[in-house]
Chimera marker file (.cmm) of the C-alpha trace (Angstrom):
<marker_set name="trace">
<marker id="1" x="12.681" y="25.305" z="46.193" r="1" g="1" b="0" radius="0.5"/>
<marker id="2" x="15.279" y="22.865" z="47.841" r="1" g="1" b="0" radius="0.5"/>
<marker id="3" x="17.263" y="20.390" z="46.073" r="1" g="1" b="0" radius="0.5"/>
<marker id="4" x="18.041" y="16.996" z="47.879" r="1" g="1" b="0" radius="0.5"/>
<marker id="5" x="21.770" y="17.498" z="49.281" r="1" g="1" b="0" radius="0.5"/>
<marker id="6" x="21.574" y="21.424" z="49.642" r="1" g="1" b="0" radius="0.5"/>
<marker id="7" x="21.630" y="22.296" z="53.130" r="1" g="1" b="0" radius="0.5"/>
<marker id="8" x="19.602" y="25.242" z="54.221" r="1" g="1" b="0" radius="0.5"/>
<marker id="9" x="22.917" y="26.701" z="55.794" r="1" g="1" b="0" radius="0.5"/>
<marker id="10" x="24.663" y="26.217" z="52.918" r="1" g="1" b="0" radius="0.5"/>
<marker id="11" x="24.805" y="28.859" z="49.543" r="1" g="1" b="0" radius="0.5"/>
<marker id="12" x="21.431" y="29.144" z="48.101" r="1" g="1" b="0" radius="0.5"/>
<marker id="13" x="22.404" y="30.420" z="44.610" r="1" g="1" b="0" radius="0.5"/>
<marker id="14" x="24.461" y="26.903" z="44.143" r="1" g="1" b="0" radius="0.5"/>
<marker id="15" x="21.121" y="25.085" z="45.522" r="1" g="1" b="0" radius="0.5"/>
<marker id="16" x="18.809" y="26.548" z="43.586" r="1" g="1" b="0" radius="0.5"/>
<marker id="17" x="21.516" y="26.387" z="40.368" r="1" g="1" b="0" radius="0.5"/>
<marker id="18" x="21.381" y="22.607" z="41.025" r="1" g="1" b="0" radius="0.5"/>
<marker id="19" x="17.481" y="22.792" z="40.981" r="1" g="1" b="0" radius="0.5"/>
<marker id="20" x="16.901" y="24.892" z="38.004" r="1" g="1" b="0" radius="0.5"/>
<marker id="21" x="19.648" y="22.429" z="35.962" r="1" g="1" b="0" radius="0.5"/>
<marker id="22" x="17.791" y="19.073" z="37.405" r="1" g="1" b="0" radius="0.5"/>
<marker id="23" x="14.400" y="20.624" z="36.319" r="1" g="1" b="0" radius="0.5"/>
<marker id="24" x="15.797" y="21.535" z="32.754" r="1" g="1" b="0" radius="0.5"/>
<marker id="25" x="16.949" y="17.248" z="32.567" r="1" g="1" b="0" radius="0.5"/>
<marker id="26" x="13.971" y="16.431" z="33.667" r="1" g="1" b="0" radius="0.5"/>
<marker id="27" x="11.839" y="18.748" z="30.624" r="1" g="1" b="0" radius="0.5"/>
<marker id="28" x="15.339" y="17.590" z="28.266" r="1" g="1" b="0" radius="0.5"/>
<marker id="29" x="14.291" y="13.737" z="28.443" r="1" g="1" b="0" radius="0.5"/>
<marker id="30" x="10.400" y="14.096" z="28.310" r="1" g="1" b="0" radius="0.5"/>
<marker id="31" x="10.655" y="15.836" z="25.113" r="1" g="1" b="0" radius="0.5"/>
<marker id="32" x="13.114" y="13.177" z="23.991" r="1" g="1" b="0" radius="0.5"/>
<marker id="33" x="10.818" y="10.426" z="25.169" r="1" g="1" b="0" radius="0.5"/>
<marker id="34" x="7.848" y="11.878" z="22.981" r="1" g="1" b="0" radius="0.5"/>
<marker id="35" x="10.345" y="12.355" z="20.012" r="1" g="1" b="0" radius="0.5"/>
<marker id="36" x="11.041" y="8.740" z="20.591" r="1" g="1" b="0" radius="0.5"/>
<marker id="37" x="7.865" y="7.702" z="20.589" r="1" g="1" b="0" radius="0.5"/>
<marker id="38" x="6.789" y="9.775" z="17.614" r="1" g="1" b="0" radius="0.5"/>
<marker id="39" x="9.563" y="8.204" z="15.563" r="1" g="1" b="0" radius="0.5"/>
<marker id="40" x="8.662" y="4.583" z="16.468" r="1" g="1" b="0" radius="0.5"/>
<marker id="41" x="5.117" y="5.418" z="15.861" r="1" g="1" b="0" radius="0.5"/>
<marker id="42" x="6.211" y="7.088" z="12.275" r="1" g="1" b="0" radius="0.5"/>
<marker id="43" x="8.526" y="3.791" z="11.724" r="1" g="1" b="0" radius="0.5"/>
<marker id="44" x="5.642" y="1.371" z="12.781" r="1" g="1" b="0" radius="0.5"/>
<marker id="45" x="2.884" y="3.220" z="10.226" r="1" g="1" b="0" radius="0.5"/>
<marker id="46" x="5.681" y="3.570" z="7.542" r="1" g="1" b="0" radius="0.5"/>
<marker id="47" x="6.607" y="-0.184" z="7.429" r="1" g="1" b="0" radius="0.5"/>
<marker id="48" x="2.987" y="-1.476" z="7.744" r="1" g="1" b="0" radius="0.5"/>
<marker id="49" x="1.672" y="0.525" z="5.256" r="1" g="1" b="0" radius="0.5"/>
<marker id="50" x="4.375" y="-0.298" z="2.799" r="1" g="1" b="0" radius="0.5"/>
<marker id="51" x="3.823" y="-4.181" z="3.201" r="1" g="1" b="0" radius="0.5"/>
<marker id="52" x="-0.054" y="-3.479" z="2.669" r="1" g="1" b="0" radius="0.5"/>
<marker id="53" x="0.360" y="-1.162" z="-0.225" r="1" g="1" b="0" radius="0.5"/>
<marker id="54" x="3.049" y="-4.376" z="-1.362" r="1" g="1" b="0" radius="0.5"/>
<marker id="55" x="0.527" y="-7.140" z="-1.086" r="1" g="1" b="0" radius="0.5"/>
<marker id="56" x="-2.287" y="-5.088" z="-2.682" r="1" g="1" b="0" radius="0.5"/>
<marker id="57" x="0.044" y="-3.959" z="-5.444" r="1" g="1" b="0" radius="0.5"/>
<marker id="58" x="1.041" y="-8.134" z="-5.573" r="1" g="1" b="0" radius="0.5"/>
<marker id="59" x="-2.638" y="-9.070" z="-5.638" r="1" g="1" b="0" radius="0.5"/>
<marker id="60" x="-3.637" y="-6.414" z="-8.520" r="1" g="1" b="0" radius="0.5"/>
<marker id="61" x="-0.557" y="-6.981" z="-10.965" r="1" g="1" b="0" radius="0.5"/>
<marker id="62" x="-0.813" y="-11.342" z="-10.379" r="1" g="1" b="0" radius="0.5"/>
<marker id="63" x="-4.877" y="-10.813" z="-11.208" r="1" g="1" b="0" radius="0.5"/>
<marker id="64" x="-4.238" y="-8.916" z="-14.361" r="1" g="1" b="0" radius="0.5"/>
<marker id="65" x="-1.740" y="-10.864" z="-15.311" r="1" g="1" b="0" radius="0.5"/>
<marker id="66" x="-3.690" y="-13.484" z="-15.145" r="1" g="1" b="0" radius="0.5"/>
<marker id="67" x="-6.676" y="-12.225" z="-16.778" r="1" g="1" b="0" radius="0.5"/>
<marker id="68" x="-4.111" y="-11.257" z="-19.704" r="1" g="1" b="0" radius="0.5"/>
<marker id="69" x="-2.903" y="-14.761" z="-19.947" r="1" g="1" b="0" radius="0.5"/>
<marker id="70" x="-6.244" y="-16.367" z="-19.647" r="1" g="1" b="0" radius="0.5"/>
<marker id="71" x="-7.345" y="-14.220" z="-22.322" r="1" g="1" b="0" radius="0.5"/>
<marker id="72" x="-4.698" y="-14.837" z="-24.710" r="1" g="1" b="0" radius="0.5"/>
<marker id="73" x="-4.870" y="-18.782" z="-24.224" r="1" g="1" b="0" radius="0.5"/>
<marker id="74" x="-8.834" y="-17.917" z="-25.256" r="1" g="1" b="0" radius="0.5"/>
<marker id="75" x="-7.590" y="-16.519" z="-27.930" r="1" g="1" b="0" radius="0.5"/>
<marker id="76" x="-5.808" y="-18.292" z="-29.551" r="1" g="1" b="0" radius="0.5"/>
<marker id="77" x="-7.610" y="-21.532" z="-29.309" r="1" g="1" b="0" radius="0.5"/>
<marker id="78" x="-10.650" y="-20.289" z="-30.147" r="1" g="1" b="0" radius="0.5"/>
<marker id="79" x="-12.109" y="-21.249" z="-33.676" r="1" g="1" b="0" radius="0.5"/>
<marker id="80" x="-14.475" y="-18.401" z="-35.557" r="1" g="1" b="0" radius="0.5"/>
<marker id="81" x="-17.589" y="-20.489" z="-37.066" r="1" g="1" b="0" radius="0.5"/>
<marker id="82" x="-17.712" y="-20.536" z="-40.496" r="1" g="1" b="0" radius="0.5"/>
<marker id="83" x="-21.120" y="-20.474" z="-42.847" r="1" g="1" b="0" radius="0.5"/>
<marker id="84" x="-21.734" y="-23.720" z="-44.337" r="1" g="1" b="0" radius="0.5"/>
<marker id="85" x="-21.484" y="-22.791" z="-47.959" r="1" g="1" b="0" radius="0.5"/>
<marker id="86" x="-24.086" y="-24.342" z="-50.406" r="1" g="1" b="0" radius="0.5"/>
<marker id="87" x="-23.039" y="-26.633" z="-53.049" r="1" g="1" b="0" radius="0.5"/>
<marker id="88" x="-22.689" y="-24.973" z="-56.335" r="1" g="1" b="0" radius="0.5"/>
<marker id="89" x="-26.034" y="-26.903" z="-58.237" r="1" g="1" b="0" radius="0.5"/>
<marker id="90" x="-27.035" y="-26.008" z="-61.538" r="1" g="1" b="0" radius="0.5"/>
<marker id="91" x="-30.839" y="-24.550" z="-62.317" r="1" g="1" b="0" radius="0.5"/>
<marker id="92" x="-32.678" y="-25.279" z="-65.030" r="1" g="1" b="0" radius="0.5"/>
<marker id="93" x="-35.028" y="-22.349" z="-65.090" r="1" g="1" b="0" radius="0.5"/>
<marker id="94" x="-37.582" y="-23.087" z="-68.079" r="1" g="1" b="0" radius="0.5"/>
<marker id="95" x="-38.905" y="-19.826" z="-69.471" r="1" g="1" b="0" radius="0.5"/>
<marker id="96" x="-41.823" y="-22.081" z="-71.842" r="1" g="1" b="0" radius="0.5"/>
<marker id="97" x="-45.198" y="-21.842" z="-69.925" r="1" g="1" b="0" radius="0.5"/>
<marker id="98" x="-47.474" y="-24.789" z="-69.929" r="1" g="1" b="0" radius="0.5"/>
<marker id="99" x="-50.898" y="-23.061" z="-70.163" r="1" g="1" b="0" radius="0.5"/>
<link id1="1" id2="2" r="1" g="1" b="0" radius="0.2"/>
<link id1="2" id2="3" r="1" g="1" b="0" radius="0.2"/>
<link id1="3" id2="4" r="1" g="1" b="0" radius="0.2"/>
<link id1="4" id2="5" r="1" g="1" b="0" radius="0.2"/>
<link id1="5" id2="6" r="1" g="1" b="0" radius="0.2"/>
<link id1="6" id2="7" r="1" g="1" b="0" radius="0.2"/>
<link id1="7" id2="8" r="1" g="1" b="0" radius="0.2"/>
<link id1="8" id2="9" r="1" g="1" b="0" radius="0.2"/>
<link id1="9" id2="10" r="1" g="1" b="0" radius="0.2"/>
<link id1="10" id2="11" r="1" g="1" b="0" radius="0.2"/>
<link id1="11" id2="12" r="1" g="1" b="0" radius="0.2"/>
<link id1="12" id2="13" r="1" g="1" b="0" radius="0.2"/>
<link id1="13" id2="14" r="1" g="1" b="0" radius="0.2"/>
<link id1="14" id2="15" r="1" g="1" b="0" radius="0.2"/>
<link id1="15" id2="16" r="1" g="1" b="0" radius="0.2"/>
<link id1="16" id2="17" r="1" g="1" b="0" radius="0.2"/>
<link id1="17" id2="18" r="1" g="1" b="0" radius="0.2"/>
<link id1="18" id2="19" r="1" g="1" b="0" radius="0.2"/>
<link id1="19" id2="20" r="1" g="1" b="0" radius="0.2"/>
<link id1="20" id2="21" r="1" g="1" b="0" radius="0.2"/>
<link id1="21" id2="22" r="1" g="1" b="0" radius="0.2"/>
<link id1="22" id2="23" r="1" g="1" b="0" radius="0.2"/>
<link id1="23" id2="24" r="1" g="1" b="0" radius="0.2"/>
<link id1="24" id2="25" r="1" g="1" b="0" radius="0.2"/>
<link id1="25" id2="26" r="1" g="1" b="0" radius="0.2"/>
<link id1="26" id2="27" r="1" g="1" b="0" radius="0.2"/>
<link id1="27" id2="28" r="1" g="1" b="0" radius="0.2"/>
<link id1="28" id2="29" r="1" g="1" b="0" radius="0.2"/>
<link id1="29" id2="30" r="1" g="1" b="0" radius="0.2"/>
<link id1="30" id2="31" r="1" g="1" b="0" radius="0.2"/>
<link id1="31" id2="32" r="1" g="1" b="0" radius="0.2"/>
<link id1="32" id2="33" r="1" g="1" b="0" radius="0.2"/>
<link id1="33" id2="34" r="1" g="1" b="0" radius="0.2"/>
<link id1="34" id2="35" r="1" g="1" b="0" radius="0.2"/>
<link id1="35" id2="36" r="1" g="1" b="0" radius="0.2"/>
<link id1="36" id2="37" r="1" g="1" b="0" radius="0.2"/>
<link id1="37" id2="38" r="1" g="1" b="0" radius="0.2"/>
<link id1="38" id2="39" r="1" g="1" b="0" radius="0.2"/>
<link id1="39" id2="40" r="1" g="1" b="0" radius="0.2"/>
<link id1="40" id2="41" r="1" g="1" b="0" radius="0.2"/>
<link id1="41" id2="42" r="1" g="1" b="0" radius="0.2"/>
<link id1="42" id2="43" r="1" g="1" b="0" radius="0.2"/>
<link id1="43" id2="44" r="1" g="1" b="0" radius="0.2"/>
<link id1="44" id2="45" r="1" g="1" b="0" radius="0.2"/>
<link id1="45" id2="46" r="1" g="1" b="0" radius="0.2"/>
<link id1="46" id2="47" r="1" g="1" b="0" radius="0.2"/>
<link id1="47" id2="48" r="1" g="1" b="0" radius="0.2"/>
<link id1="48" id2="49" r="1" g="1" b="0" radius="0.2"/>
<link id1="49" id2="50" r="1" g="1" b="0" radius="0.2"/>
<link id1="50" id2="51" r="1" g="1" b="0" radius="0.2"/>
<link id1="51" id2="52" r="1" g="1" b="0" radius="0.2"/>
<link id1="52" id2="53" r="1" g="1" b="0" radius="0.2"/>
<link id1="53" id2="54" r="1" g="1" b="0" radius="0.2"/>
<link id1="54" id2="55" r="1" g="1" b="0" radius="0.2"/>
<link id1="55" id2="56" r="1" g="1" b="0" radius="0.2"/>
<link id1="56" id2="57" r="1" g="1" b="0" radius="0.2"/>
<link id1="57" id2="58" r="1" g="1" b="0" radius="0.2"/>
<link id1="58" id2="59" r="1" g="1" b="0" radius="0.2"/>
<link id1="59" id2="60" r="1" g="1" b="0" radius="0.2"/>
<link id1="60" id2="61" r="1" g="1" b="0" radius="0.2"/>
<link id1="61" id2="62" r="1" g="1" b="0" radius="0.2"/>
<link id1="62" id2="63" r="1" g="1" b="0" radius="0.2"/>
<link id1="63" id2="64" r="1" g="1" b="0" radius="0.2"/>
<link id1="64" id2="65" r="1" g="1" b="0" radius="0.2"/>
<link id1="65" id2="66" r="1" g="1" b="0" radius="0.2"/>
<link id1="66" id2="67" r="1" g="1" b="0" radius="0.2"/>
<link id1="67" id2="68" r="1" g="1" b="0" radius="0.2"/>
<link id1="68" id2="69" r="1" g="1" b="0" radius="0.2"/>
<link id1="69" id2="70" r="1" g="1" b="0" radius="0.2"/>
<link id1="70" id2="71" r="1" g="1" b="0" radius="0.2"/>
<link id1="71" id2="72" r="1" g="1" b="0" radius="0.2"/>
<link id1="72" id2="73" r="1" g="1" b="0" radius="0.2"/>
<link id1="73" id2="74" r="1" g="1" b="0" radius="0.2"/>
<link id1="74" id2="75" r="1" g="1" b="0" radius="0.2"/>
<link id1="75" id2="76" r="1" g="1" b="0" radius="0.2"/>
<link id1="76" id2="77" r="1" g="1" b="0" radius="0.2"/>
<link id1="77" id2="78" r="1" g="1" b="0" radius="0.2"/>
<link id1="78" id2="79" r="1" g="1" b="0" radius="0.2"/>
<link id1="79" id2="80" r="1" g="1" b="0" radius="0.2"/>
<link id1="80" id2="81" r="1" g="1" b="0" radius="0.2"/>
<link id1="81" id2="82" r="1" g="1" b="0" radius="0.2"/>
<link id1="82" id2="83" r="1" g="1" b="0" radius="0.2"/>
<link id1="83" id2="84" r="1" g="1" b="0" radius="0.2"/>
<link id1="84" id2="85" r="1" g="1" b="0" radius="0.2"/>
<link id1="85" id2="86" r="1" g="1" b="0" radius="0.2"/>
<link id1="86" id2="87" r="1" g="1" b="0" radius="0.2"/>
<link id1="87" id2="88" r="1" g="1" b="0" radius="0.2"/>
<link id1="88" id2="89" r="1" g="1" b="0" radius="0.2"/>
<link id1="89" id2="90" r="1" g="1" b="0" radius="0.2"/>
<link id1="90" id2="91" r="1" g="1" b="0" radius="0.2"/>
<link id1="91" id2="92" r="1" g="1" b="0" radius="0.2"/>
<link id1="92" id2="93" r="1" g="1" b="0" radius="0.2"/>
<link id1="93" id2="94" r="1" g="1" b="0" radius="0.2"/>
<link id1="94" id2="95" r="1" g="1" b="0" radius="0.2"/>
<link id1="95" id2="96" r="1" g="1" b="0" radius="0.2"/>
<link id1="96" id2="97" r="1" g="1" b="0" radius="0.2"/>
<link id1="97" id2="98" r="1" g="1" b="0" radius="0.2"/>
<link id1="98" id2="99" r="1" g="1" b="0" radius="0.2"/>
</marker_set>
């Protein structure tokens, strides 16, 4: 296998030296690229997940505050009903029958 610039005339060993280093780049920056890629892909689910797990974190904590707050204000301004008491009246009972 030739490299471009060797010369078949030339020495083979340096040719095919030059060959086996250029096919070694070559394998050397696809693996980076896929590293690179892998880490952006990591980055990009890492940082959307965070802001999602954020807002639904947001959402849950303002709704129970609110519910607390709601509750309280309930609370406090509500008013227990009380029995009507009846008026303290005096009976005569008679015990005398009339028969």
């Amino acid at each position: 296998m030739g490299h471009q610039g060797c010369n078949t005339s030339g020495n083979h060993e340096i040719c095919a030296k030059i060959a086996e280093n250029a096919h070694q780049a070559g394998e050397t920056n696809q693996a980076q690229k896929r590293t690179i890629k892998r880490d952006w892909t990591m980055k990009t689910i890492l940082t959307s997940s965070t802001v999602l797990f954020t807002i639904l974190f947001s959402l849950a904590f303002g709704i129970a505050c609110g519910y607390a707050v709601i509750s309280a204000i309930l609370h406090a301004f509500a008013h227990r009903p009380e029995l009507e008491k009846a008026p303290a009246t005096a009976v005569i009972a008679s015990t005398a029958s009339s028969h």
